[in-house]
MINUTOR-358173 format. One record per residue (C-alpha): residue number from 1; x, y negated, z negated. Coordinates in nm, 4 decimals, always signed. Layout:
REM MINUTOR-358173
NODE   vofi         c1         c2         c3
NODE    NUM          X          Y          Z
...
//
This chain:
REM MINUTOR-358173
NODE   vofi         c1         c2         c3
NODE      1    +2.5869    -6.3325   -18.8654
NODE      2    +2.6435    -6.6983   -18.8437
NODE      3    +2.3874    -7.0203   -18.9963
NODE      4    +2.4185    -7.3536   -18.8689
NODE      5    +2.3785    -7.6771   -18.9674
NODE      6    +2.2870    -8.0050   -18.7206
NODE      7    +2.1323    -8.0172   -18.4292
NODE      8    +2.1921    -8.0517   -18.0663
NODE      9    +2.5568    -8.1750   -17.9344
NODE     10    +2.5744    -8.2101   -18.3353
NODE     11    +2.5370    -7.8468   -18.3913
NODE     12    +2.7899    -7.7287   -18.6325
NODE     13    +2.8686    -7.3179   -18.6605
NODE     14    +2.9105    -7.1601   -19.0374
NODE     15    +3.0841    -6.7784   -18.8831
NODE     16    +3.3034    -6.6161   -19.1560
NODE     17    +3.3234    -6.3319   -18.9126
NODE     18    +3.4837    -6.5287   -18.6185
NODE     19    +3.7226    -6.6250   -18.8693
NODE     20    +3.7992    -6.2756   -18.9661
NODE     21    +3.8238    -6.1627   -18.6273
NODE     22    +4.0444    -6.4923   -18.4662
NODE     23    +4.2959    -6.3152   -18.8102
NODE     24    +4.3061    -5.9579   -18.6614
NODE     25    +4.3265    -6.0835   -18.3250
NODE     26    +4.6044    -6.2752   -18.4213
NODE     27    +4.8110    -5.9645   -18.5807
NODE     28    +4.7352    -5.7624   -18.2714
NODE     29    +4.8633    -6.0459   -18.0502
NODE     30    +5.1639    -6.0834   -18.2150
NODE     31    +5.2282    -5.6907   -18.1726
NODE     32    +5.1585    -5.7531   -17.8363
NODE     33    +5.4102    -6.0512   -17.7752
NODE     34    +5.6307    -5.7964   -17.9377
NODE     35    +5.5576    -5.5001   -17.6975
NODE     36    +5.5880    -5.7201   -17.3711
NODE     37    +5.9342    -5.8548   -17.4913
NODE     38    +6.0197    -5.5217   -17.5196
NODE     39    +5.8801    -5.3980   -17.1460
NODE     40    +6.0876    -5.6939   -17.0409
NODE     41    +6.4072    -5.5325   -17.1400
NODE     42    +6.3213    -5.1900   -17.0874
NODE     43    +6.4339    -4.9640   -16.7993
NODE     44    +6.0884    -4.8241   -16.7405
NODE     45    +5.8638    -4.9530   -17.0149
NODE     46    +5.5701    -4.6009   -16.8878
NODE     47    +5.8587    -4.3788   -17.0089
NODE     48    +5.9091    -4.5782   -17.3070
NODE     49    +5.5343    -4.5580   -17.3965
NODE     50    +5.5533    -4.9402   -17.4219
NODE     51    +5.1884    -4.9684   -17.1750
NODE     52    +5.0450    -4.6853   -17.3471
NODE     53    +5.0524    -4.8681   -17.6844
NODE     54    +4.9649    -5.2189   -17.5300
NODE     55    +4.6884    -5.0582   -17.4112
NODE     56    +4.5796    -4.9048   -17.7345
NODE     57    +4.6148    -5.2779   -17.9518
NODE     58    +4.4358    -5.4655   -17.6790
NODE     59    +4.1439    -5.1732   -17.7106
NODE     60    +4.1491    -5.2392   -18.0702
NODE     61    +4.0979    -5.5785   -18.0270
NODE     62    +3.8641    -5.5257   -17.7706
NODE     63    +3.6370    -5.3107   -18.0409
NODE     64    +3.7022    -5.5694   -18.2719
NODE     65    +3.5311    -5.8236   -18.0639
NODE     66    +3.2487    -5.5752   -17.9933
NODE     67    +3.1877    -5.5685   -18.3554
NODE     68    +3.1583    -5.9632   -18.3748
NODE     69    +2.9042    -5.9637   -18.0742
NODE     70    +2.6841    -5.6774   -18.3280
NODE     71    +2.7532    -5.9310   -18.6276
NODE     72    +2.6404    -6.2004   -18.4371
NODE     73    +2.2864    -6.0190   -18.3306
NODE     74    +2.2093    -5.9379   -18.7117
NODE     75    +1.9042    -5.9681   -18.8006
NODE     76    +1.8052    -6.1977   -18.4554
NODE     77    +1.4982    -6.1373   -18.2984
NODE     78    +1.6641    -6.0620   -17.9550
NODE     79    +1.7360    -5.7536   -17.7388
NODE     80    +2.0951    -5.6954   -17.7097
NODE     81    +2.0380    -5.5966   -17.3369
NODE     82    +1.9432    -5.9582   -17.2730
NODE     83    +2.1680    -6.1431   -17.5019
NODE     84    +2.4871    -5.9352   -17.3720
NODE     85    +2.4132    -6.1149   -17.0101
NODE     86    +2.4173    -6.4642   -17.1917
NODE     87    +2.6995    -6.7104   -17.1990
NODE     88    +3.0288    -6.7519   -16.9413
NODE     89    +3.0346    -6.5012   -16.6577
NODE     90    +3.3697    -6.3523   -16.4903
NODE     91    +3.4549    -6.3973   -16.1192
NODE     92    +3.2228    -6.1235   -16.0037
NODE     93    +2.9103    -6.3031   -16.2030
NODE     94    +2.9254    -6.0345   -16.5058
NODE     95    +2.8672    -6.1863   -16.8276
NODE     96    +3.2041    -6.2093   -17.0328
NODE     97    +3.0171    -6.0644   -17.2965
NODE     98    +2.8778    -5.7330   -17.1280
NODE     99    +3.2403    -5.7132   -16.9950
NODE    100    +3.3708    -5.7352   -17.3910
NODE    101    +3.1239    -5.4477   -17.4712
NODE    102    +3.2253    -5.2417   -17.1986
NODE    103    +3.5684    -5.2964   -17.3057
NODE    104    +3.5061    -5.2160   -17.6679
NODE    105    +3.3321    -4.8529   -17.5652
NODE    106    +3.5969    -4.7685   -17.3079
NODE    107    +3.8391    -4.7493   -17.5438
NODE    108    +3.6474    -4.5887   -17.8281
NODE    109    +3.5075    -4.3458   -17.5544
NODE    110    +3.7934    -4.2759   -17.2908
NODE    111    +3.9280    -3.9699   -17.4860
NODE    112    +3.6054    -3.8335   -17.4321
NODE    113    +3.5862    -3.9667   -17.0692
NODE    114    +3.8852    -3.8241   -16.9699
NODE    115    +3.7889    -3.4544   -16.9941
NODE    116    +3.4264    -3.5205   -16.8737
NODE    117    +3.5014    -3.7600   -16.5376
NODE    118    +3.2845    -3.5326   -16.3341
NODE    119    +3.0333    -3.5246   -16.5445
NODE    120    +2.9396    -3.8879   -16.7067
NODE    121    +2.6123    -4.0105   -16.7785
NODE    122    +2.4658    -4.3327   -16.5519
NODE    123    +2.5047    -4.5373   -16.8908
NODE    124    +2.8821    -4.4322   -16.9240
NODE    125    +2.9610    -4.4325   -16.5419
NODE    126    +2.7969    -4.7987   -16.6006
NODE    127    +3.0544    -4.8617   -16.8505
NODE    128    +3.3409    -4.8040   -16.6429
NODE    129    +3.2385    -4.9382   -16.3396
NODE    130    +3.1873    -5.2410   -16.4880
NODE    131    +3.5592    -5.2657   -16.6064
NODE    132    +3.7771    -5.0697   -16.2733
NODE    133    +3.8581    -5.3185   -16.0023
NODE    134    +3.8317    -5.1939   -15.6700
NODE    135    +4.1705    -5.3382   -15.5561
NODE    136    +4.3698    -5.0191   -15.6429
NODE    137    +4.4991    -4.7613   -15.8972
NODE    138    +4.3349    -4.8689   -16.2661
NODE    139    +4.6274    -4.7003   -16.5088
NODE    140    +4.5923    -4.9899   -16.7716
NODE    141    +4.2108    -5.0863   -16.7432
NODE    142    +4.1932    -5.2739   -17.0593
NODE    143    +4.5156    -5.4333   -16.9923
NODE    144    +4.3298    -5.5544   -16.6321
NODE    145    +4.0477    -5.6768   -16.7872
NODE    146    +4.2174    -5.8737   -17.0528
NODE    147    +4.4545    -6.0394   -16.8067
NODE    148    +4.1717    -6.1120   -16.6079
NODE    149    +4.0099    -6.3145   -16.8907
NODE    150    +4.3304    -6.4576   -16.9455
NODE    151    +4.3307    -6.6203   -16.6004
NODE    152    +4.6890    -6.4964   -16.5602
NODE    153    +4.8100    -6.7111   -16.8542
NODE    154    +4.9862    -6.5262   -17.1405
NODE    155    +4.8116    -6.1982   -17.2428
NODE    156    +4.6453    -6.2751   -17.5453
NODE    157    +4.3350    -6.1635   -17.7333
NODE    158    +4.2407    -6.4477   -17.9043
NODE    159    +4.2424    -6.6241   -17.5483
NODE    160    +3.8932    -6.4383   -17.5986
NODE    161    +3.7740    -6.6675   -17.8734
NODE    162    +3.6122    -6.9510   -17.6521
NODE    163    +3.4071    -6.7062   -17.4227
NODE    164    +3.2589    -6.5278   -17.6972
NODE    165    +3.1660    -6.9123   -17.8849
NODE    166    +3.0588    -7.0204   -17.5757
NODE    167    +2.8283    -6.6699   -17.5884
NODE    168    +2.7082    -6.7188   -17.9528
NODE    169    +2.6238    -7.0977   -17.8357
NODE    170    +2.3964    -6.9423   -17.5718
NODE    171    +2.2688    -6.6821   -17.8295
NODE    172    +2.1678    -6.9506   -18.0611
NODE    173    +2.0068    -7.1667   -17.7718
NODE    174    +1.8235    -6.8821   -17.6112
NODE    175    +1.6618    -6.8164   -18.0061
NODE    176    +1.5558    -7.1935   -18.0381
NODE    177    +1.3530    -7.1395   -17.6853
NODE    178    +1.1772    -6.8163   -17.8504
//
């Protein structure tokens, strides 16, 4: 939940939950930097487990930020369906948010996924597709998508932050036209 004060280009965000979540990101970042300096010097890091557990903190993270886009709808008079497909979009026109939720339930969900491939639901098969490039083999999907986001700079979760202000912006704006 955020309030806000001003109006216009004046409009000033009160958002104790970005703030908690730009902290955690921040920790899981740093575990990160920490895990690529080690699949630098490693003979071959998938042995090592090193991608394995990247993946896992960048799905953490990515649940993390699902949470903020729930904390950010609280008590709003919208439907989430329409404010996920607010604010930036990705290359392929998908909105940065909807990509973040996707993200978020992969990860909570792939365990789950993994035995049932076969056998997935549109809503889940939605899910996925909506994360799995088409250009080849997707072993570190969350890795993918957060290096996407990145724009090839330096893998880093809280590189996340300004797409999902830029979101809550057009949250906020699409309330005032209600």
């Amino acid at each position: 939940m955020y309030i806000t004060s001003g109006k216009h280009n004046d409009l000033i965000f009160g958002d104790a939950e970005l703030s908690y979540l730009e902290e955690l990101l921040c920790s899981i970042d740093k575990n990160l930097s920490d895990i690529n300096l080690r699949i630098k010097h490693s003979i071959d890091p998938e042995s090592d487990g090193l991608c394995d557990k990247g993946e896992y903190f960048i799905g953490a993270g990515f649940c993390a930020m699902q949470r903020y886009l729930a904390d950010v709808l609280q008590d709003k008079r919208i439907d989430k369906g329409v404010a996920l497909q607010l604010g930036p979009k990705n290359k392929k026109g998908v909105a940065i948010s909807l990509v973040v939720h996707a993200a978020g339930n992969y990860w909570k969900h792939g365990p789950e996924w993994h035995i049932w491939m076969d056998e997935l639901d549109a809503k889940s098969q939605k899910t996925i597709d909506r994360l799995i490039s088409n250009e080849g083999p997707a072993w570190y999907v969350l890795s993918d998508v957060l290096a996407e986001l990145c724009n090839e700079k330096e893998l880093s979760l809280r590189g996340c932050i300004p797409y999902l202000k830029k979101w809550r912006y057009a949250v906020h704006q699409k309330l005032q036209e209600n």
